[in-house]
Rosetta silent file (secondary structure, phi, psi, omega in degrees, C-alpha in Angstrom):
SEQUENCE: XXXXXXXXXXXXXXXXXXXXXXXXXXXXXXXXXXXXXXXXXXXXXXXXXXXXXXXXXXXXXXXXXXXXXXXXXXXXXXXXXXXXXXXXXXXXXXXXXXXXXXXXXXXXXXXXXXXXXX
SCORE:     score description
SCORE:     0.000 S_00000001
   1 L     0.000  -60.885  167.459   10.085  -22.324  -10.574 S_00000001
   2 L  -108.571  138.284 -160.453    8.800  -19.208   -8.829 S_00000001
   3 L   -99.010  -28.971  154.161    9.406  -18.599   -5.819 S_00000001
   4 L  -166.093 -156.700 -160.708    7.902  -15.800   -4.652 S_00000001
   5 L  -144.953  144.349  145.945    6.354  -12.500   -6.172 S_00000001
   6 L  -158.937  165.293  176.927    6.316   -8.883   -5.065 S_00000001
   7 E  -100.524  119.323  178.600    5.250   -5.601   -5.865 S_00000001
   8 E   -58.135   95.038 -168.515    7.638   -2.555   -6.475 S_00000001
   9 E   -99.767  126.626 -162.529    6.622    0.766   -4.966 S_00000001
  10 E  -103.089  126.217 -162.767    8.558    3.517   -6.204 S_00000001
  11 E  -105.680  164.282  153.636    9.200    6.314   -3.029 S_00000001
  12 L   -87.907   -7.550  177.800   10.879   10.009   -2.873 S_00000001
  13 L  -143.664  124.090  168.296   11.566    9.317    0.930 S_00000001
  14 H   -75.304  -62.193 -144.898   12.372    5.859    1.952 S_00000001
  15 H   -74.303    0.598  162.155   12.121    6.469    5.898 S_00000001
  16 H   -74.392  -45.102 -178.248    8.824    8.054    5.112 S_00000001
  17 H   -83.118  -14.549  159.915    7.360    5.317    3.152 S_00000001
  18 H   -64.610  -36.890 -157.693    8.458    2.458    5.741 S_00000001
  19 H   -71.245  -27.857  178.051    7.507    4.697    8.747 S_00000001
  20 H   -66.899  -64.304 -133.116    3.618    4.667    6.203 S_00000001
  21 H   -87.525  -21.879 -162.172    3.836    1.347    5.364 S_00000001
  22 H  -120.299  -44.355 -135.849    4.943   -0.548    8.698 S_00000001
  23 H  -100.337  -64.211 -171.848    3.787    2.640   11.577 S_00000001
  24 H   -56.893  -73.601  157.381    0.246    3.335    9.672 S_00000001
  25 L   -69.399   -9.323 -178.541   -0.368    0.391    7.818 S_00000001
  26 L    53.681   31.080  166.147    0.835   -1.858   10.340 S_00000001
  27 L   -63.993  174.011  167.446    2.954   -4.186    8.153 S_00000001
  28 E  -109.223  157.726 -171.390    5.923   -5.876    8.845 S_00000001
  29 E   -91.101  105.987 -177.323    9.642   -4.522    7.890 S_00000001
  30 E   -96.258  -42.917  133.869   11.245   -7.634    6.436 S_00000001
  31 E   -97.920  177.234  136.361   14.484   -5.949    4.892 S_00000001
  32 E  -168.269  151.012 -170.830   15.844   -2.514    4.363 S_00000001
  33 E  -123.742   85.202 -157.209   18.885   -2.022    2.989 S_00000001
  34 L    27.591 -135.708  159.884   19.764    1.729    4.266 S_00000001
  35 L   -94.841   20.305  156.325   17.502    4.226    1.798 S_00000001
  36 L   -61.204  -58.590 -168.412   18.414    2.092   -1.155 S_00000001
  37 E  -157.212  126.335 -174.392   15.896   -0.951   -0.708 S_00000001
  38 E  -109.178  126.447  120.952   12.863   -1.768    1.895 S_00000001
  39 E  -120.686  160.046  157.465   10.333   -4.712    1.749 S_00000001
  40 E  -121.501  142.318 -171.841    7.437   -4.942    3.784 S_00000001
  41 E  -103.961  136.294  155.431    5.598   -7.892    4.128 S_00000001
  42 E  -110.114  175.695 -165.922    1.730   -7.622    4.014 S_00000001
  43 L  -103.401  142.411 -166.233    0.089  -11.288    4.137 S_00000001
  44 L    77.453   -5.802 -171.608    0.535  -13.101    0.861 S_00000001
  45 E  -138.882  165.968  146.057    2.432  -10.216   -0.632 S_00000001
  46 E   -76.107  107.372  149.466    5.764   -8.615   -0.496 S_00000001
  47 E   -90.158  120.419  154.081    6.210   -4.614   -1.232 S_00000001
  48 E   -75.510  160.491  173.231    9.358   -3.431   -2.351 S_00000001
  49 E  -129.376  103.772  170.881   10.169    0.273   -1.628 S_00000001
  50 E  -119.989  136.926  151.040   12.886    1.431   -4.483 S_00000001
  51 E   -47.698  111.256  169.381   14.175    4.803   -4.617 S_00000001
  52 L   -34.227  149.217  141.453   13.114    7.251   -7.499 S_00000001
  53 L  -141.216  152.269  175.829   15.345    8.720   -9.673 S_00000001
  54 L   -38.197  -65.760 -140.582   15.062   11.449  -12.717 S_00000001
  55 L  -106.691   19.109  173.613   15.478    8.742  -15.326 S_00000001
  56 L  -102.006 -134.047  178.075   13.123    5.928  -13.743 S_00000001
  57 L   -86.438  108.784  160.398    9.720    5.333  -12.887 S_00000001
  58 L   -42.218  108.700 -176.639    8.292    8.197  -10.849 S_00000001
  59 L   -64.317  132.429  167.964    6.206    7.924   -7.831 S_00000001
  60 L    87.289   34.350  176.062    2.221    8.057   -7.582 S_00000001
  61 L  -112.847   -8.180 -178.364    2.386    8.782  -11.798 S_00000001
  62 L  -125.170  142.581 -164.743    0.763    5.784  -12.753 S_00000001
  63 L  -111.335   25.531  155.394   -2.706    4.609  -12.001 S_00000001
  64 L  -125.295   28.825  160.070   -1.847    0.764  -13.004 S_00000001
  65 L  -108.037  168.358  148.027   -0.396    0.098  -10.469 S_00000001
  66 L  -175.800  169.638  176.707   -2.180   -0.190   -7.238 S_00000001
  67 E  -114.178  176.380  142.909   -2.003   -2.748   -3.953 S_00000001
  68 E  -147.236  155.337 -168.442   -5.114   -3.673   -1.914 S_00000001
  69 E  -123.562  132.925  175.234   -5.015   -5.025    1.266 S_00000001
  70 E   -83.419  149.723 -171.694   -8.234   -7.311    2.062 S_00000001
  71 L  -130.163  150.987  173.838  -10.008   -6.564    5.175 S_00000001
  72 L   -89.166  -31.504  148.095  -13.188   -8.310    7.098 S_00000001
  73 L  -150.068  120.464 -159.928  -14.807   -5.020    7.990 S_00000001
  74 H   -80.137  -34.531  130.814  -13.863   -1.986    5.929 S_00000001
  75 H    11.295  -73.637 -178.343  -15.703    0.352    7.861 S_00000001
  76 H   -48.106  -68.496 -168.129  -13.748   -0.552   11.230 S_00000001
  77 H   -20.991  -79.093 -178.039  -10.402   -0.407    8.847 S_00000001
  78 H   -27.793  -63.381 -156.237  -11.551    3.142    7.498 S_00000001
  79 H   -78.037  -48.804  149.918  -12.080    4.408   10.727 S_00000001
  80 H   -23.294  -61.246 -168.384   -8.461    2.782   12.548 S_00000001
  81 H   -93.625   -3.603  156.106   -6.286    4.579    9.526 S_00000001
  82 H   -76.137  -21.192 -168.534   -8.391    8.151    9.610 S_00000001
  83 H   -65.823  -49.130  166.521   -7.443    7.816   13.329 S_00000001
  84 L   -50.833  -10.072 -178.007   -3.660    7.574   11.630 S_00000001
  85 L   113.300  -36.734 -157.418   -3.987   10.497    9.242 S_00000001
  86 L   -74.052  113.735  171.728   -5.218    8.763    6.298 S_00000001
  87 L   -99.653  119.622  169.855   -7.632   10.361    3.616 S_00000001
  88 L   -87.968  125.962  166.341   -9.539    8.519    1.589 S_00000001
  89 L   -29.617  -73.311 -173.185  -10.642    9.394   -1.935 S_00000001
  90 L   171.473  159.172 -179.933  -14.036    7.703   -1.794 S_00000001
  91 E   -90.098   98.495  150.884  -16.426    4.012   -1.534 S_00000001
  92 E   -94.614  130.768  140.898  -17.514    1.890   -3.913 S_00000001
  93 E  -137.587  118.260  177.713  -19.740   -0.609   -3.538 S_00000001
  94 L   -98.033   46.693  179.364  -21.164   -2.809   -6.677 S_00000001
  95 L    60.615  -29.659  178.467  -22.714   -5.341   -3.674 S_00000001
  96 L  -103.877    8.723  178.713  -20.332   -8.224   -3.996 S_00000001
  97 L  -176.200  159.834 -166.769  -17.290   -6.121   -2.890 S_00000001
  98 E  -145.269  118.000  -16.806  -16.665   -2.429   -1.421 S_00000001
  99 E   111.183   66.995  171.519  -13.778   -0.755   -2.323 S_00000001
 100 E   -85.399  165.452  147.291  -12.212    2.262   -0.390 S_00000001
 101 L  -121.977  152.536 -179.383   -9.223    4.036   -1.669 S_00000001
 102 L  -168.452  175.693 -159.915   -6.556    5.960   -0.718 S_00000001
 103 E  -124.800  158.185  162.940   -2.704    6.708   -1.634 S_00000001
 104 L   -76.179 -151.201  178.469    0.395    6.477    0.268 S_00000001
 105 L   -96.851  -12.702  172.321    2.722    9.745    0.713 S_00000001
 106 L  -100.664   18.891  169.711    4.187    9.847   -2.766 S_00000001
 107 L    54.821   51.380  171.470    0.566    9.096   -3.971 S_00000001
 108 L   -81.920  148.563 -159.029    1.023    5.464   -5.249 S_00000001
 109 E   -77.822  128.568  162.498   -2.409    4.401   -5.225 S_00000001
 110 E  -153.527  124.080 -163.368   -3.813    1.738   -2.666 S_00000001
 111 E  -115.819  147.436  165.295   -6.956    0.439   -1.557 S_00000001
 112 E   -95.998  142.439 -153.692   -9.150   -1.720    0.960 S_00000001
 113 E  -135.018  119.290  170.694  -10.979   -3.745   -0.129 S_00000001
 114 L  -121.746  118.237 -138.741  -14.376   -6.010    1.829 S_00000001
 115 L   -93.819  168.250 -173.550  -15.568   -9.068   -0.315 S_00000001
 116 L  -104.163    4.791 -137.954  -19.239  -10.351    0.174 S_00000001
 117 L  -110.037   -5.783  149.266  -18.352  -13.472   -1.384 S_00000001
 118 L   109.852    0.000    0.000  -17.548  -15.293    2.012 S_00000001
């Protein structure tokens, strides 16, 4: 029945958030449709990139959204994407998982995330 899933990131610049999302994050660009419609594939998920407008959803306004991308050592990660520009908010760890965060450029939320749990 379903066939595949993705998540909808809503931008204020498309060639700024592929040039984040593919140049930074080092995803891949699977469409774009001029600055109308992007995905990027991360592995297991699809992002869309839709354009903003006055009467939709607004980017970086909602904190229930968020992606995470899993990593094997968030340390290294952190340090590879400050090298890129990238600030991170701040590090959790409650011992079975560690948690950085940080936002894209319209300041949709997104974080890495390294699990203990094997």
């Amino acid at each position: 029945m379903i066939k595949q899933a993705n998540v909808t990131v809503m931008v204020n610049s498309m060639e700024r958030a592929v040039r984040f999302y593919t140049d930074s994050l080092g995803l891949k660009l699977k469409t774009r449709y001029g600055d109308q419609f992007a995905q990027v594939e991360a592995p297991g998920t699809i992002i869309a990139l839709h354009p903003s407008n006055k009467d939709g959803p607004q980017p970086g306004k909602s904190e229930s959204l968020s992606i995470g991308f899993a990593v094997d050592n968030l340390d290294a990660a952190i340090s590879e994407l400050k090298e890129k520009g990238i600030v991170f908010s701040r590090v959790t760890d409650d011992t079975q998982v560690r948690l950085a965060f940080f936002t894209d450029p319209d300041g949709n939320p997104l974080y890495l995330s390294q699990s203990r749990w094997g």
